[in-house]
N, C-alpha and C positions, 0 to 999 in steps of 0.2 A: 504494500500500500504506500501511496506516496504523498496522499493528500487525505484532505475532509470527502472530496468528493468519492474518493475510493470507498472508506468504509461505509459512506450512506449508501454505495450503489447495493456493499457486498448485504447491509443491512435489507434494503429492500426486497434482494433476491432470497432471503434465507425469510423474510417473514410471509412471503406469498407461498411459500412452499403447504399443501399439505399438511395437519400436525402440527408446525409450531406455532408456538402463541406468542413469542417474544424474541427478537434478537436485539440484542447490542454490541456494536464493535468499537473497542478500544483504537485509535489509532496509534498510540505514545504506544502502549502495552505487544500491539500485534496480536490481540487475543479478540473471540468475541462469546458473548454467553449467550447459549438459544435456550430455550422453556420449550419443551415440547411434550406430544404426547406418542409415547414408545409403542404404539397399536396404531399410531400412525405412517412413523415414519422412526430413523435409528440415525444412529450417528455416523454410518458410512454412508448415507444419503445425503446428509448435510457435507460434510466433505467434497462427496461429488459434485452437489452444487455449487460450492466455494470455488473448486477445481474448475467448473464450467464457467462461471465466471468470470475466470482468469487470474485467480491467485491461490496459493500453496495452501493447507491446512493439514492440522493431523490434530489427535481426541489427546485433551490431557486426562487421564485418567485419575480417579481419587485414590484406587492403590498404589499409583504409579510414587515413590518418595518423591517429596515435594525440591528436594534439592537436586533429585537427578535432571526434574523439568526442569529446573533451572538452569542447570548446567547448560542443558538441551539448547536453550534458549541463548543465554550465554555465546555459546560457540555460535549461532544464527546470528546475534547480533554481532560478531567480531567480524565474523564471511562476510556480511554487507557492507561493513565499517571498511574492510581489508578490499572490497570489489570498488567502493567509491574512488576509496584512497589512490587507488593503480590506475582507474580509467580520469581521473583529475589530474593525477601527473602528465599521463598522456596529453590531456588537450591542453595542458596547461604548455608543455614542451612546444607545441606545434604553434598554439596560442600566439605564444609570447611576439615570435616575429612581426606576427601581421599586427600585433597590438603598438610595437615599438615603432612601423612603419608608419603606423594608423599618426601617433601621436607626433613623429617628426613631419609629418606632411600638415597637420592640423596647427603646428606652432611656428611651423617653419617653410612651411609654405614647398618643400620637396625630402624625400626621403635622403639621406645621408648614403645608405647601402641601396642600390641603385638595382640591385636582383631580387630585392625587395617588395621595387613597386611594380615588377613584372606578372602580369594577370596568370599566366601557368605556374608560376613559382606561388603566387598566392592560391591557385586551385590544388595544386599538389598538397601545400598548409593544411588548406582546411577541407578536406577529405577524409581524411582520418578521422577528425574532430566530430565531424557529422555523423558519421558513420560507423566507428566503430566507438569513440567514445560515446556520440548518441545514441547507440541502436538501442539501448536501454529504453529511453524516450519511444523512438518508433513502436517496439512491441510493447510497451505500457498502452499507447495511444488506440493501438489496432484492438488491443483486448478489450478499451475501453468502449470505443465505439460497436464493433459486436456484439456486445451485451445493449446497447443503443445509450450508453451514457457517453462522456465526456468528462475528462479530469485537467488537471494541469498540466500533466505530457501533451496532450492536445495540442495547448497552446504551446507551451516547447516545437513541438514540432511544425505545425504552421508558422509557425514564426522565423526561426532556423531555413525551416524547408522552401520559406519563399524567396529571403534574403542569397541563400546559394544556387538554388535552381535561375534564378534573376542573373546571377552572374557568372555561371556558366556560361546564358544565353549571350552576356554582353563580351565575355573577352572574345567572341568571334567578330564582336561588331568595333570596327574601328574607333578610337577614342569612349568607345563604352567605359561606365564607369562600373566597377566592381565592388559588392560587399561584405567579401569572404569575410573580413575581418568581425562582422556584425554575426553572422551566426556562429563563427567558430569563439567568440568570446563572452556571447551568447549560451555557449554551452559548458562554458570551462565557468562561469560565475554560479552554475546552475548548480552543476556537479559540488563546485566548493559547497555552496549552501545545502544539498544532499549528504555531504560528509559531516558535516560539522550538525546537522539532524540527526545520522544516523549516531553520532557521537555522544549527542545530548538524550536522545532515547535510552540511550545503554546507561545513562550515569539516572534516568528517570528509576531503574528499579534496582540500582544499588542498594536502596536500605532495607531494602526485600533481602536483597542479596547478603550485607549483614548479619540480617536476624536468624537468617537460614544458616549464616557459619556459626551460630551456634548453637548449634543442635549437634548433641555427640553425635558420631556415627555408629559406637558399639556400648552394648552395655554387661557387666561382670552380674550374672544370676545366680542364684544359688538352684540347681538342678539335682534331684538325687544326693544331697547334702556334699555336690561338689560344685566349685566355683567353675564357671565357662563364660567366655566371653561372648555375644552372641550379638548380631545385627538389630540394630537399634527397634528396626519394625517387626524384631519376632518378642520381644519384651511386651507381656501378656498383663491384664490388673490381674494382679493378686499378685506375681512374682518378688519374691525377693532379690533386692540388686544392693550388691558392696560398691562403695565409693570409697575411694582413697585419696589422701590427699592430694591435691594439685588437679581434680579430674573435674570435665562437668558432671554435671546431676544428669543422668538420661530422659526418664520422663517424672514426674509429678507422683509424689507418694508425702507418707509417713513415717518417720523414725523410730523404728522399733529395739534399736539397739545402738551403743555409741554416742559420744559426742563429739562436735566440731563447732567452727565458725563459717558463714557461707557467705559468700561475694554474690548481694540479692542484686548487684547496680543497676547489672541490668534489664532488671523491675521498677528498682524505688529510685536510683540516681544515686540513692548512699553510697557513697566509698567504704563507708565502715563495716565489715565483716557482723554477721547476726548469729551472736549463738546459737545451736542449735541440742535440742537431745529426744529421747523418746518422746513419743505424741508429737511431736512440731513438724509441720507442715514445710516440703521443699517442692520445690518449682526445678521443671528442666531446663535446661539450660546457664542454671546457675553453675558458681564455682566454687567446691568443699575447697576453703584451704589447709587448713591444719590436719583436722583428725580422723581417722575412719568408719563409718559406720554403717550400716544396713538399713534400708528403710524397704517397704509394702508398697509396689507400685498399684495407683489409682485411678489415675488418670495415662492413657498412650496412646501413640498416631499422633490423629487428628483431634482427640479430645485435649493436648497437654495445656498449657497457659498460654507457650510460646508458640504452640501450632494456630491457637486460634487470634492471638496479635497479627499474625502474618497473615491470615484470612482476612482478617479487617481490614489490614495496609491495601490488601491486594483487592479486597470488594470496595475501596474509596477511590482506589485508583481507576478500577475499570467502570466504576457509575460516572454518568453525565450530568453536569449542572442545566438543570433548562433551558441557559443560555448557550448553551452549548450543545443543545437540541435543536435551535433555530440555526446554527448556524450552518449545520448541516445540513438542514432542510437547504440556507440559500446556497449553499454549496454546490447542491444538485441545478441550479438555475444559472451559476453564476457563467462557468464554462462558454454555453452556448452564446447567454447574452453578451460578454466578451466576443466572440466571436463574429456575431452578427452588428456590433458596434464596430469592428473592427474592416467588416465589407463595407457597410455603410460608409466609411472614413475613406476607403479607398476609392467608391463612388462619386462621393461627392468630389473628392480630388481630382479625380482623372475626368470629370466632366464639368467643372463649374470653378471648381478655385486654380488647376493646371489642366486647362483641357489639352490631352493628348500626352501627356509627361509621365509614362506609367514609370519611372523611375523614383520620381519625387510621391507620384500617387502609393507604390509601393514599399516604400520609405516610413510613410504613416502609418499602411495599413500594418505592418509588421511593429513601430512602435505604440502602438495599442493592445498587442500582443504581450509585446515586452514588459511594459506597462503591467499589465496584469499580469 
């Protein structure tokens, strides 16, 4: 997804379906939550429709541990961070030239390097730019309109796509002017601001990402009256687990035996260590420091303290403010209406304020584009 207009489309398509009664999709998150009714319809339907769409999905499951989806997710956001980063360079390399050409002809009235302002040396430029740094753009645009919406690749690519196709046309025509430099820095602005999103996405669920490193990953049970270390999700209520100094708490029990002090901070924000002994109440993800002792586990999973903090972070994040309801709705509108603002300007140009000038008419209609 690349915009607001992405996830109202993917929202639209998944509430018309058969069976569900509600979708919401995060765009910051990359996730969306459907209500449905499972005698209707299942969760590899929804997928396929996501798929048909034109973007990826897969089911997070509630057994699935919640740090593995993380991780999952994780390495997803690092691939797109790591795909931006490399196709930014690229146009950024290619970029640069017709950028430094652009601004010694603009201040100085002729370019300096003189191979510079040669129309094939700038089409060779910005080729690459177009094309393979954009092609991102192209297939965002193409999925968009098949499904019959329109996002902001759209406008990327109308925009781009008019300004070089224009000057292809022109380096055949003598004294023609060229504006490879307009769409290849057009794309390299674009890109930057896709990385530096998908940069700021990633750091939106670090504190998720936080609460989840701490959560033990194994816990010491007492089984058959022997100690065994054993996967944090096979820790049952009722089980007895040993803690030893310096370790986290696993899950949420009672102390039946032993005492210590427990680093509750991060719960209460106290730095100061909370004694602790039989009957007293410990939370997962705390830290025993001193002494050791056995406690009844009570609460595990998805019941602990700290499982259900991270529910909350993660149900505030993927809900909508109402205002944030409308603005997907104009989102869905906003696309085309640019679009058709944008003929219009070329209209009126090339017939009443430049009749005949499809250069300067073409000029406009692409910074309207831009613009938007």
């Amino acid at each position: 997804m690349t915009c607001a207009a992405c996830s109202a489309r993917i929202e639209r398509g998944l509430k018309k379906m058969p069976g569900v009664h509600n979708a919401a999709v995060n765009l910051a998150l990359g996730r969306a939550t459907v209500a449905y009714d499972p005698d209707a319809t299942d969760s590899a339907a929804i997928i396929a429709k996501v798929i048909d769409i034109g973007y990826g999905a897969e089911e997070l499951k509630p057994e699935v541990l919640a740090a593995a989806a993380a991780d999952r997710e994780k390495a997803a956001r690092e691939a797109e961070l790591a795909g931006f980063q490399r196709m930014f360079l690229l146009s950024a390399v290619f970029s640069l030239p017709l950028a430094v050409n652009m601004l010694l002809e603009l201040f100085m009235g002729h370019g300096m390097v003189p191979v510079l302002g040669n129309k094939i040396v700038q089409w060779i430029l910005a080729t690459p730019v177009q094309f393979v740094a954009g092609w991102s753009f192209y297939r965002d645009a193409y999925n968009s309109l098949r499904n019959a919406g329109a996002n902001m690749s759209v406008l990327v690519a109308l925009g781009t796509s008019a300004a070089y196709f224009f000057s292809v046309v022109q380096v055949f025509v003598p004294h023609g002017m060229v504006y490879f430099e307009t769409s290849a820095i057009l794309i390299t602005l674009i890109l930057l601001g896709k990385m530096l999103e998908a940069r700021a996405k990633g750091q939106t669920s670090e504190a998720i990402r936080r609460l989840m490193d701490m959560q033990a990953k194994t816990a010491r049970v007492v089984r058959g009256g022997t100690e065994i270390d054993v996967p944090i999700e096979a820790v049952a209520a009722g089980d007895t687990v040993v803690v030893r100094p310096g370790e986290r708490i696993p899950v949420d029990g009672v102390i039946v035996s032993g005492n210590s002090a427990v680093d509750e901070s991060m719960l209460t924000g106290e730095s100061i260590p909370v004694d602790k002994g039989p009957g007293a109440q410990v939370t997962g993800g705390t830290i025993n420091k001193f002494g050791s002792f056995s406690f009844r586990a009570t609460r595990v999973g998805r019941d602990t303290a700290l499982a259900r903090i991270i529910r909350v972070v993660e149900e505030a994040q993927a809900s909508k403010a109402p205002i944030q309801r409308i603005a997907d709705i104009i989102a869905g509108y906003f696309v085309p209406t640019v679009v058709g603002i944008a003929c219009l300007t070329f209209i009126v140009w090339y017939f009443w304020l430049a009749p005949g000038d499809i250069a300067r008419s073409l000029v406009n209609f692409t910074a309207v584009l831009v613009i938007a």
